[in-house]
C-alpha positions in Angstrom: 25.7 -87.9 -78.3 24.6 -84.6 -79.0 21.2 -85.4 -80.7 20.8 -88.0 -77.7 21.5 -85.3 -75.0 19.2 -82.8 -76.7 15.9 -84.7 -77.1 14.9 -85.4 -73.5 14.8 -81.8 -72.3 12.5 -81.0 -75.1 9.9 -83.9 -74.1 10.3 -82.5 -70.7 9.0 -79.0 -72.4 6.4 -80.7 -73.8 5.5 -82.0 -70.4 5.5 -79.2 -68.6 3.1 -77.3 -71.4 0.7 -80.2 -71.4 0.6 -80.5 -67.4 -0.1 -76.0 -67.3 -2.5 -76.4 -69.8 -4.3 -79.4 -68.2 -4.0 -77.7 -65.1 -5.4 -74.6 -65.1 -9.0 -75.4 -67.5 -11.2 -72.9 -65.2 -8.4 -69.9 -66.0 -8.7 -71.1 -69.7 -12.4 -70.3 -70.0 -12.9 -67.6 -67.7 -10.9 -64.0 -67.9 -8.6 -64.7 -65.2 -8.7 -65.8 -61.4 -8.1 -68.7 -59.7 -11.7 -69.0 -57.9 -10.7 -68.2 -54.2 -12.3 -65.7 -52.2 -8.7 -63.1 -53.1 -8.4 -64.0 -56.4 -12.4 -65.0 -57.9 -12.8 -66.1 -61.7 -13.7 -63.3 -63.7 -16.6 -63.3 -66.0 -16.7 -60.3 -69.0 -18.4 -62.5 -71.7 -21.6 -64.5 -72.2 -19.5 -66.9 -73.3 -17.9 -67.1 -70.0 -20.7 -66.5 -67.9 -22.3 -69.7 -69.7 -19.0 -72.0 -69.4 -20.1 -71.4 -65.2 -22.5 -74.4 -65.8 -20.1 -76.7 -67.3 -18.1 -77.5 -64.4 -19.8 -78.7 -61.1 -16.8 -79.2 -59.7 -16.2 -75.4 -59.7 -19.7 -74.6 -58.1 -17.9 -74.1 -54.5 -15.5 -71.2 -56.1 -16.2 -67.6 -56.2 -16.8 -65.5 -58.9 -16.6 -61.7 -60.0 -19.0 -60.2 -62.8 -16.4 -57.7 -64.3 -18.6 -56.3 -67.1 -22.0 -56.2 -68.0 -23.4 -59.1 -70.4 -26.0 -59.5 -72.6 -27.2 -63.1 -73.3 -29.2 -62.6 -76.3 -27.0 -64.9 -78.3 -27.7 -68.0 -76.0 -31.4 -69.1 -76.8 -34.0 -71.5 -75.8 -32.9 -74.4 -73.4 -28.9 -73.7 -75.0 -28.0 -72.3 -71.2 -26.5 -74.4 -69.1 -28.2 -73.8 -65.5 -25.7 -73.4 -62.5 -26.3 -75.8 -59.7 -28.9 -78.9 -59.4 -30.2 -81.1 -56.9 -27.2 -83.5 -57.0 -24.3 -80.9 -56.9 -26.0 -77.4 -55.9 -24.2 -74.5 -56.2 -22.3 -73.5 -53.0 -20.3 -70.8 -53.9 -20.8 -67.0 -54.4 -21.2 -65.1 -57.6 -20.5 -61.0 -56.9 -22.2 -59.2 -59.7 -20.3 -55.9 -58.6 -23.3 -53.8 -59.5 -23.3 -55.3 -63.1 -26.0 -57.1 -65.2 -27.5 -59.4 -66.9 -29.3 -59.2 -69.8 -31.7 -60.8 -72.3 -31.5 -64.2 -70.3 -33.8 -66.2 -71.9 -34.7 -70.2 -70.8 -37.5 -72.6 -72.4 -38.0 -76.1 -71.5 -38.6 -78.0 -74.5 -40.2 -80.7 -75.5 -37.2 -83.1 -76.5 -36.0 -82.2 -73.3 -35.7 -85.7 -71.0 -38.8 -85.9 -68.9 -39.2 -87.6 -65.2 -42.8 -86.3 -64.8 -41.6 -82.7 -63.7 -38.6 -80.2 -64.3 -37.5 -78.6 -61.3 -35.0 -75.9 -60.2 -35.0 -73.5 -63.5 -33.5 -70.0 -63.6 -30.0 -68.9 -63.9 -29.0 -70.5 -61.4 -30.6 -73.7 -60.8 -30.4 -74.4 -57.0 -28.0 -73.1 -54.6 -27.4 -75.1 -50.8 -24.5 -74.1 -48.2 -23.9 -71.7 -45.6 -21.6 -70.0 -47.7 -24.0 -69.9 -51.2 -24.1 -66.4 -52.3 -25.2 -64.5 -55.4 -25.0 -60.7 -54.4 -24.6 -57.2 -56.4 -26.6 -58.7 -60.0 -29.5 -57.6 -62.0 -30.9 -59.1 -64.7 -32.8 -57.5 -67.2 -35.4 -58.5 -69.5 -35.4 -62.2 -68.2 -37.6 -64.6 -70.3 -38.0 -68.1 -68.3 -41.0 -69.7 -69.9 -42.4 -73.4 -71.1 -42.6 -74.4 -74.7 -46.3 -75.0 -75.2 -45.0 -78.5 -76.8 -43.9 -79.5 -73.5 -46.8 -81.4 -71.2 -45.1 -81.8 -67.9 -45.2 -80.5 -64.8 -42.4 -77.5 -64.3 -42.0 -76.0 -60.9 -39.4 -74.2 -58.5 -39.0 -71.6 -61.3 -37.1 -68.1 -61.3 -35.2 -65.6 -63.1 -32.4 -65.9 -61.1 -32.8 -69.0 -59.2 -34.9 -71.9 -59.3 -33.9 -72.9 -55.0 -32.6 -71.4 -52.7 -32.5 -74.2 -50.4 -30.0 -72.6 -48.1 -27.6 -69.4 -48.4 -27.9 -66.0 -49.2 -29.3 -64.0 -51.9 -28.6 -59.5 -51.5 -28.9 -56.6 -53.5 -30.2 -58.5 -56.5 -33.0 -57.4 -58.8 -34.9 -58.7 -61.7 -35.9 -55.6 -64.2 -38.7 -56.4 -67.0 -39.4 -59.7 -68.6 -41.6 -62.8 -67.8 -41.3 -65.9 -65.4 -43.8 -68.6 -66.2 -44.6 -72.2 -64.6 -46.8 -74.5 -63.3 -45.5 -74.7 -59.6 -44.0 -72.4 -56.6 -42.8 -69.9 -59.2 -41.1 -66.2 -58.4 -39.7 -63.1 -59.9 -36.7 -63.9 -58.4 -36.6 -67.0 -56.9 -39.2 -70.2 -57.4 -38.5 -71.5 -53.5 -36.6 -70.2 -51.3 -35.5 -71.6 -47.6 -32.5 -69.3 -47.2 -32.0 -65.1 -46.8 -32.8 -62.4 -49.2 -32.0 -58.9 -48.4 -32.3 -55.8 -50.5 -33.7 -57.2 -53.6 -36.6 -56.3 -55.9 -38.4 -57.2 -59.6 -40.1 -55.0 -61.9 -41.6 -58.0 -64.0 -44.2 -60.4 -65.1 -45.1 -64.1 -63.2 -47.2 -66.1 -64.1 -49.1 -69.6 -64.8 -47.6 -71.5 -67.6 -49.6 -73.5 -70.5 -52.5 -75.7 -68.5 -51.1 -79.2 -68.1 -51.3 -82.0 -65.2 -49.9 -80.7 -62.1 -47.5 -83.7 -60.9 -48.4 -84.0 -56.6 -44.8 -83.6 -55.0 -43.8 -84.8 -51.8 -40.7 -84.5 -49.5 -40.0 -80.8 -48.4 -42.9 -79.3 -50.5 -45.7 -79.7 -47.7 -48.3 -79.1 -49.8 -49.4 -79.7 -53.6 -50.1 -75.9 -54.3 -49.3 -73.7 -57.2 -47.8 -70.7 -55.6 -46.9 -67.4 -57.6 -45.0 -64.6 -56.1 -43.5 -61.3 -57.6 -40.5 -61.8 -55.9 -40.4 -65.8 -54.4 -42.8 -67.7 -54.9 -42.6 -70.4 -52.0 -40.9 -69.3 -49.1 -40.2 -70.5 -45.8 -36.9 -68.5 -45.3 -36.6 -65.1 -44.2 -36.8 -62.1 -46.4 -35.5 -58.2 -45.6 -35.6 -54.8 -47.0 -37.1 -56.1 -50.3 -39.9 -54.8 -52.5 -41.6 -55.8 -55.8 -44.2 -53.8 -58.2 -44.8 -56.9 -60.2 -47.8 -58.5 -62.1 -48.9 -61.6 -60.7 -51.8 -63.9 -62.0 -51.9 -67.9 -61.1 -54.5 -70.2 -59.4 -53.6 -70.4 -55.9 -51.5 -68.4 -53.0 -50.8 -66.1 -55.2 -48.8 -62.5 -53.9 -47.4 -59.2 -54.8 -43.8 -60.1 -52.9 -44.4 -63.8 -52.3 -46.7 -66.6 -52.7 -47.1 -68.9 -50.1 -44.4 -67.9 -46.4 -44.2 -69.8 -43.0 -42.0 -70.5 -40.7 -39.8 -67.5 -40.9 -39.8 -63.6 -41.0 -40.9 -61.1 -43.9 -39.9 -57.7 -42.6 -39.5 -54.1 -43.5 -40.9 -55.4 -47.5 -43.7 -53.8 -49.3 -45.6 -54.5 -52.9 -47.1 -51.9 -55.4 -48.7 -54.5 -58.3 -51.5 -56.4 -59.8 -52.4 -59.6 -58.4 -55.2 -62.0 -59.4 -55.8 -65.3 -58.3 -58.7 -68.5 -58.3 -57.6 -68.7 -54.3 -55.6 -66.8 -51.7 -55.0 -63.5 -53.5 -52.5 -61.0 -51.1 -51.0 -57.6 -52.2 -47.9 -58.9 -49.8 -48.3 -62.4 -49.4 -51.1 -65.2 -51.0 -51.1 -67.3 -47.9 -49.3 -67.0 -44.6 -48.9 -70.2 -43.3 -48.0 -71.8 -40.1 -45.1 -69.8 -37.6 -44.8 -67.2 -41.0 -44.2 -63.9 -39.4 -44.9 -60.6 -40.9 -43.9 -57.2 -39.4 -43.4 -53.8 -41.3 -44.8 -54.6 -44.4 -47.3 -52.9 -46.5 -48.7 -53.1 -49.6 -51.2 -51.2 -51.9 -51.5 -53.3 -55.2 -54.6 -54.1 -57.1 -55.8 -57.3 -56.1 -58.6 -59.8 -57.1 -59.6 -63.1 -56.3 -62.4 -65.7 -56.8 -62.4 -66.7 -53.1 -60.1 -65.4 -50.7 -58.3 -61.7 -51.0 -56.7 -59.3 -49.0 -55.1 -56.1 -49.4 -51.8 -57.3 -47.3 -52.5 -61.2 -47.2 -54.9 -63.4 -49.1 -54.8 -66.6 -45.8 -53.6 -66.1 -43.0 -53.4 -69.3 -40.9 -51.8 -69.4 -37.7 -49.8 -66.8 -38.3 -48.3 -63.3 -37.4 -49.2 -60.4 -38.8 -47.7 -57.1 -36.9 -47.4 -53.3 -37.5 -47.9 -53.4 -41.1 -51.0 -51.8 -43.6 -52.3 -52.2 -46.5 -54.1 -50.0 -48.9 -55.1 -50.1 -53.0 -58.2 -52.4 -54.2 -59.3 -55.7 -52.9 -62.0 -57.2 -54.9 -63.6 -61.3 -54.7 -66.5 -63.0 -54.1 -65.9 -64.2 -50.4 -63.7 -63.6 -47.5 -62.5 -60.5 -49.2 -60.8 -58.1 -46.4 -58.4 -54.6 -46.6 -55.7 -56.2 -44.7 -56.7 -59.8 -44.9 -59.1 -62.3 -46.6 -59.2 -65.1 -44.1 -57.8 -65.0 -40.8 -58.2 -68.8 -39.4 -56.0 -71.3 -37.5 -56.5 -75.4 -39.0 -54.0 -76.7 -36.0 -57.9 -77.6 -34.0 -56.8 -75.1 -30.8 -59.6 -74.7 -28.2 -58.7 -71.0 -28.1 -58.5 -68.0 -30.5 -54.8 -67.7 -31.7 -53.5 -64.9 -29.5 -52.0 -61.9 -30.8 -52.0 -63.2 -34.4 -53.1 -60.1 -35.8 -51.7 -56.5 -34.2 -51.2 -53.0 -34.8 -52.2 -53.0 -38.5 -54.6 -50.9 -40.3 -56.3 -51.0 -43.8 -56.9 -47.7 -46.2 -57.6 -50.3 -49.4 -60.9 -50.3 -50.9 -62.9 -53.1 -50.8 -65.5 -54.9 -52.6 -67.3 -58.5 -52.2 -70.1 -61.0 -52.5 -69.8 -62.2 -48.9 -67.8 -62.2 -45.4 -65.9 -59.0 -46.8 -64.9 -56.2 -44.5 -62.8 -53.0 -44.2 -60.3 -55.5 -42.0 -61.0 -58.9 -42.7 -63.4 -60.8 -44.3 -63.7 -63.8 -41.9 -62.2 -64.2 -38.9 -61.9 -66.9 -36.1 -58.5 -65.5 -34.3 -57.7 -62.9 -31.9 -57.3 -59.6 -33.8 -56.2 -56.0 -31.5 -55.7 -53.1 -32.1 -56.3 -52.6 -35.8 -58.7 -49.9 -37.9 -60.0 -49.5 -41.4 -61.2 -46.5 -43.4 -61.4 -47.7 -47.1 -64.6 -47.9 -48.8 -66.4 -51.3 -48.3 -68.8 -52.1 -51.2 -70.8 -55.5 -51.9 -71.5 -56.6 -55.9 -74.2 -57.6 -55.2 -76.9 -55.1 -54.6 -79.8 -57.5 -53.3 -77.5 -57.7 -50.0 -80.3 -58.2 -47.5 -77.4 -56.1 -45.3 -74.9 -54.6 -46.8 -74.1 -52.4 -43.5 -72.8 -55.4 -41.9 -69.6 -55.3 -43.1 -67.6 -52.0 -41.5 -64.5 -54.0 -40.3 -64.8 -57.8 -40.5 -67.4 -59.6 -42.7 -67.9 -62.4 -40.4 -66.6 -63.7 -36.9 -67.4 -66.7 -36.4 -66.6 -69.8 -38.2 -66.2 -73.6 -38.9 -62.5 -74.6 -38.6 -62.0 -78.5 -39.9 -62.5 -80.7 -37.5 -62.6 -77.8 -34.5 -66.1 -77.1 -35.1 -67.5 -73.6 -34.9 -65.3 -71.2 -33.7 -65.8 -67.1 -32.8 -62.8 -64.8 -33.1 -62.0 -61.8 -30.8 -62.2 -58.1 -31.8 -60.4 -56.4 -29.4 -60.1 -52.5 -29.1 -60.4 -52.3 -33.2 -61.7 -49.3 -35.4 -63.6 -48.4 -38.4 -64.8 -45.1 -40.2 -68.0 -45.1 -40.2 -68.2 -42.4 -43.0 -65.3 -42.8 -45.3 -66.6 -46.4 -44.9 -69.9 -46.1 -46.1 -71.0 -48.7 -43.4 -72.6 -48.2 -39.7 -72.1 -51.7 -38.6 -70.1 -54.2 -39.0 -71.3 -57.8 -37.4 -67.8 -59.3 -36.9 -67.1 -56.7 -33.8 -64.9 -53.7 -33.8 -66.3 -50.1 -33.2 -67.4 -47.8 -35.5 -66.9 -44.0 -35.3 -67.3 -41.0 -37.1 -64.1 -39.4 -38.6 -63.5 -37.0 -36.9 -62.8 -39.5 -34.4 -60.8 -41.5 -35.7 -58.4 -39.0 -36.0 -58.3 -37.9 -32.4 -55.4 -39.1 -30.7 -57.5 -39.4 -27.5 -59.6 -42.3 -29.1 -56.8 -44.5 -29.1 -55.0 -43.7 -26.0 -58.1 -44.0 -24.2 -58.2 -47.8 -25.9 -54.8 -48.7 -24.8 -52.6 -48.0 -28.2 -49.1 -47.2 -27.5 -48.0 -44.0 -28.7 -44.7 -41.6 -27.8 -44.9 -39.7 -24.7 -47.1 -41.5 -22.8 -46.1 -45.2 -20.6 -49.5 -45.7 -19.4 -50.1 -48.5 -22.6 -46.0 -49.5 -22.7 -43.0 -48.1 -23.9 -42.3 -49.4 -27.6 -44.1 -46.4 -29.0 -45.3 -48.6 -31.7 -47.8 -45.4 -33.2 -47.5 -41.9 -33.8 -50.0 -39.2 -34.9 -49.1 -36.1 -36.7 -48.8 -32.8 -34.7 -51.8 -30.5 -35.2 -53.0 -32.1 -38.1 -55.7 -34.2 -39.5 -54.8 -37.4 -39.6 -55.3 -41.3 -38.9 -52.6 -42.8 -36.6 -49.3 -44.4 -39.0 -47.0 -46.9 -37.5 -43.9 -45.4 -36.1 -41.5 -46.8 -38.8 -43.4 -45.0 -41.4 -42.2 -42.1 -43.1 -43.7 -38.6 -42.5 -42.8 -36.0 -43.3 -41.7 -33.6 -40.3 -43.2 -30.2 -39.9 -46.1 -30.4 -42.4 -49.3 -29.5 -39.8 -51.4 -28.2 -41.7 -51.9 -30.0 -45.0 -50.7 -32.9 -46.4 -48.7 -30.7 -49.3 -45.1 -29.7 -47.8 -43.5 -27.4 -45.4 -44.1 -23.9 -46.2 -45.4 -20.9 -44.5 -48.9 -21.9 -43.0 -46.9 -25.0 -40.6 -44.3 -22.0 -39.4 -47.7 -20.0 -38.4 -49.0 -23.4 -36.8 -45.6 -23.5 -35.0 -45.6 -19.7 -33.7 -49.4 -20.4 -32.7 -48.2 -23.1 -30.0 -45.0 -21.5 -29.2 -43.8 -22.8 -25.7 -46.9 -24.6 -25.2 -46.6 -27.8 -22.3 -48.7 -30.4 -23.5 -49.9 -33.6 -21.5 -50.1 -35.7 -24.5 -47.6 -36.7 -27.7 -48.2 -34.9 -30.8 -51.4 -32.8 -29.7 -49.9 -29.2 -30.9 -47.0 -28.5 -32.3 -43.9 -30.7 -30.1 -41.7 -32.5 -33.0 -39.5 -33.6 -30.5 -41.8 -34.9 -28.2 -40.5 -33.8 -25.1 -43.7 -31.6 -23.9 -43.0 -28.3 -25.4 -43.0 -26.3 -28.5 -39.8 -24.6 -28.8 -36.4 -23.7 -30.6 -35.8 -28.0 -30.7 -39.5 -28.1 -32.7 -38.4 -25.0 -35.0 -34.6 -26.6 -36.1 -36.6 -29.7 -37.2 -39.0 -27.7 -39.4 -36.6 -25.4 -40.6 -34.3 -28.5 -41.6 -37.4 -29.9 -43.7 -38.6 -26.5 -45.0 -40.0 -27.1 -49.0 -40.0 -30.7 -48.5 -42.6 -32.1 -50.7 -45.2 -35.2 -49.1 -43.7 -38.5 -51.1 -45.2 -41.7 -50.7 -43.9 -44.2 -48.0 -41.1 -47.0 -48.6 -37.8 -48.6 -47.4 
C-alpha cells in the first residue's frame, strides 16, 4: 500500500518539472524576464542576443540590452535576422546605451534564392505602431554580399533591413561597411517609419555588379538608392546626422538616398558622396511631397550627371531654410544647393515656393547648366544666395560667366514641354564667385553687398526687429560684423563683432563704441538682444560668452 501511495505524487513532480520547463523556453535562453513592458527579456550574451531570431512568436515582446556584446563569434550568414516580411518584428529592443559589436552578415551563395534577398541587417524588418529599437549602437558592422552570390540583394542595413512602420531613436552605426545592390543605408535600407537622434560613422556602398531584379509593389521606382544613414525613405527623419562615405549609381546621399512624402528636419551630413546620377550632400533625390527644412550639409560630392551640395534632384519638392557648403563637382546640372530643380507631375505653372530661404557657400565646378545655386531650374526659387566659387572643366566655355547662381532656367519637362523657372529676389557674389552673370536670373552684387543687411531688407527677407517682411524672423545677421546673413536656427556665437575668432577684448571695445545707441534696424551695431539699444542686456550676453571659441555649426 505504501509503495502504491507513494508513486503517484512523484509522477505528479515529474509533471510539474516538465510543464515549468516547457513553459517558460524564452526565460531559458535569455538572462531573465518575462518580455513585458515591466519585466523585458534580458540580453548579456551573443548567444542570447542571437536566440532573438529563433522565436517569431516572441517578436511582439520587449527587450533590455543589459551588457555590451561583441558578435565576432557568429560569422557569415550564421545570424539569425529578427523580423521578415511574413512575421515582422513588432516589439521594442532598449539597448540602454549599450552596443553592439563586430556584427557581421554575408549572403551566400547556397543561400535559397527567389531572384532577390530582401530585408537584411540586424534586424530584418520591423512593422507596428509600437516597433521600437532605441538606446543601441553598433560598431564595426560588416553587412556585405558574397561575390559567389548573383542575385539581386536590396533593403539592406546595419541595423535594419525595413522599417516599414515604427520608431527607430538614439541609435548609431560606428565604423564598418554596408553593401547591396538596392535602397541600401548606414542604418536602415528603407525606411517608412520615424528616426530621431541617430547617426553612422561608416561605409555604404554598391555591392558586386549583378542583374538588378525590377521590383514592384511599394517600391515605386526600380532605382538603386544609397544613403549614409537610410537609404530609401518616405518616412520622417529628426535630429540625425551622418559623416559617412557613400558611392553607388543612382540617388545617392550623405544622410539619405532617395525621400518623399514626409519631413527631413533639423539633420545635416559631413561626407563623401559620388554617384553615376543624383549625387546630394543631404539627400540624392527629393522626390514628390519630400520636405526638407533645417538641414545642411557640406560633404564632398561628385556626380556624372546631376549633383548638388544639399540635394542631387529635387522634384516637386520642399526645400526650406537649410544650406549647403563643401565641393560639388559633375558634368551637368551641377549646383551649390541643388543639381536639378524640376517638377515631372506636367503643371502649367512653376511649383511655388519649392525652394526658400536657402543659401549655398559650396564650391562648384561643371561641364554645363552648373551654378552657384542650381544648375537647372524650371520651379519657383526665393529668396536664396550663393558665394562659393563656380568653375567650368572645361576651359573652351564659349561663357563661362554665365553661371553666377543658376546654370540654366529654362527647360523641357517630359511631356510639359519647355518650361522657365522663376528667380525671385535671389543673390550671388559677384567676387567670391568669380562670375558677373549668371543667365538663369538672380542678381549679382559685389561683396560688400552682400553683407549689408539693408540689401536684403530692402528685397523683402525677414529678419528680427523689423514686421515690415512678416514676423517668423526666419534670418539674422551678425551685429557689427562682416558677414553673410545665417538662418536663425543656426548657431552663432554671441558677442563675437569683430572677427570670426572668439569673444575677447576687441568685441567689448565694439560694445563700448555703440553704448546706448537706438537703432532702427536689427543687428546694425551692437543690440544682442534686439530690442533697439545697446546696453547692460547686450553686455550680460557677451560677458556670459566671454573666451568662447567660433565652432562649427550642428544639432
Amino acid at each position: 500500500m505504501s509503495e502504491v501511495a507513494i508513486r503517484p505524487r512523484g509522477l505528479a513532480c515529474m509533471a510539474v518539472v516538465v510543464f515549468l520547463i516547457a513553459g517558460t523556453p524564452a526565460q531559458a535562453q535569455y538572462g531573465g524576464g518575462s518580455g513585458t513592458a515591466a519585466h523585458p527579456y534580458l540580453i548579456r550574451t551573443a548567444d542570447q542576443m542571437n536566440a532573438i531570431g529563433l522565436d517569431p512568436e516572441d517578436w511582439g515582446k520587449h527587450y533590455e540590452l543589459e551588457a555590451d556584446i561583441d558578435l565576432q563569434e557568429v560569422e557569415g550568414s550564421a545570424w539569425h535576422s529578427i523580423g521578415n516580411a511574413d512575421q515582422p518584428f513588432t516589439g521594442v529592443f532598449d539597448g540602454k546605451g549599450h552596443t553592439i559589436s563586430n556584427f557581421r552578415y554575408v549572403v551566400q551563395a547556397d543561400e535559397p534564392k527567389d531572384g532577390l534577398r530582401s530585408r537584411i541587417g540586424l534586424f530584418g524588418m520591423l512593422d507596428g505602431p509600437q516597433a521600437e529599437i532605441r538606446g543601441l549602437g553598433l560598431l564595426d558592422p560588416e553587412v556585405i554580399t558574397a561575390s559567389t552570390y548573383s542575385e539581386s540583394v536590396w533593403q539592406v542595413g546595419a541595423l535594419a533591413g525595413y522599417l516599414k512602420s515604427g520608431s527607430i531613436v538614439d541609435c548609431y552605426v560606428d565604423g564598418g561597411e554596408v553593401a547591396g545592390d538596392q535602397w541600401v543605408g548606414g542604418l536602415v535600407g528603407t525606411s517608412g517609419g520615424t528616426i530621431r537622434r541617430c547617426w553612422t560613422a561608416c561605409t555604404v556602398m554598391a555591392g558586386p555588379e549583378r542583374t538588378v531584379i525590377p521590383l514592384v509593389g511599394n517600391m515605386h521606382e526600380d532605382r538603386e538608392r544609397f544613403g549614409g544613414l537610410v537609404g530609401e525613405n518616405y518616412g520622417d527623419i529628426h535630429s540625425c546626422y551622418s559623416t559617412a562615405t557613400v558611392r553607388g549609381p543612382e540617388d545617392v546621399g550623405g544622410l539619405v538616398g532617395s525621400h518623399r512624402r514626409r519631413t527631413i528636419a533639423d539633420s545635416w551630413a559631413r561626407g563623401q558622396v559620388s554617384a553615376t546620377w543624383s549625387a546630394g550632400g543631404l539627400v540624392g533625390y527629393n522626390g514628390i511631397e519630400g520636405t526638407v527644412v533645417r538641414c545642411y550639409a557640406a560633404a564632398q560630392v561628385a556626380g556624372d550627371q546631376v549633383a548638388g551640395g544639399l540635394i542631387g534632384k529635387n522634384n516637386a519638392a520642399y526645400v526650406r531654410e537649410s544650406w549647403a557648403g563643401g565641393d560639388v563637382s559633375g558634368e551637368i546640372f551641377v549646383g551649390g544647393l541643388i543639381g536639378l530643380n524640376t517638377d515631372e507631375r506636367f503643371q502649367a505653372d512653376a511649383l511655388a515656393g519649392a525652394v526658400a530661404d536657402c543659401y549655398a557657400t559650396a564650391r562648384v565646378c561643371g561641364n554645363g547648366a552648373f551654378g552657384g545655386l542650381i544648375g537647372g531650374n524650371v520651379v519657383t526659387v526665393a529668396r536664396c544666395y550663393a558665394v562659393g566659387e563656380v568653375a567650368g572643366r572645361d576651359p573652351s566655355l564659349e561663357k563661362p560667366e554665365d553661371f553666377g547662381l543658376v546654370g540654366t532656367n529654362r527647360m523641357g519637362v517630359g511631356y510639359g514641354g519647355i518650361r522657365d523657372g522663376v528667380i525671385e529676389d535671389c543673390f550671388w557674389d559677384t567676387q567670391t564667385s568669380g562670375q558677373s552673370h549668371s543667365q538663369g536670373g538672380g542678381t549679382g552684387l559685389p561683396t560688400a553687398e552682400m553683407q549689408s543687411i539693408w540689401t536684403y531688407i530692402a528685397a523683402g527677407w525677414d529678419f528680427p526687429g523689423e514686421t515690415a517682411n512678416g514676423t517668423a524672423d526666419v534670418w539674422k545677421m551678425c551685429c557689427g560684423r562682416a558677414i553673410y546673413p545665417k538662418l536663425a536656427w543656426e548657431p552663432m556665437l554671441v558677442g563675437d563683432f569683430v572677427a570670426p575668432d572668439g569673444v575677447d577684448f576687441a568685441d567689448l571695445a565694439f560694445l563700448a563704441e555703440h553704448w546706448l545707441q537706438p537703432t532702427g534696424l536689427p543687428c546694425a551695431n551692437a543690440d544682442l538682444t534686439f530690442d533697439g539699444q545697446t546696453d547692460m542686456k547686450d553686455f550680460t550676453l557677451l560677458a556670459r560668452h566671454w573666451r568662447h571659441k567660433h565652432k562649427n555649426a550642428s544639432f
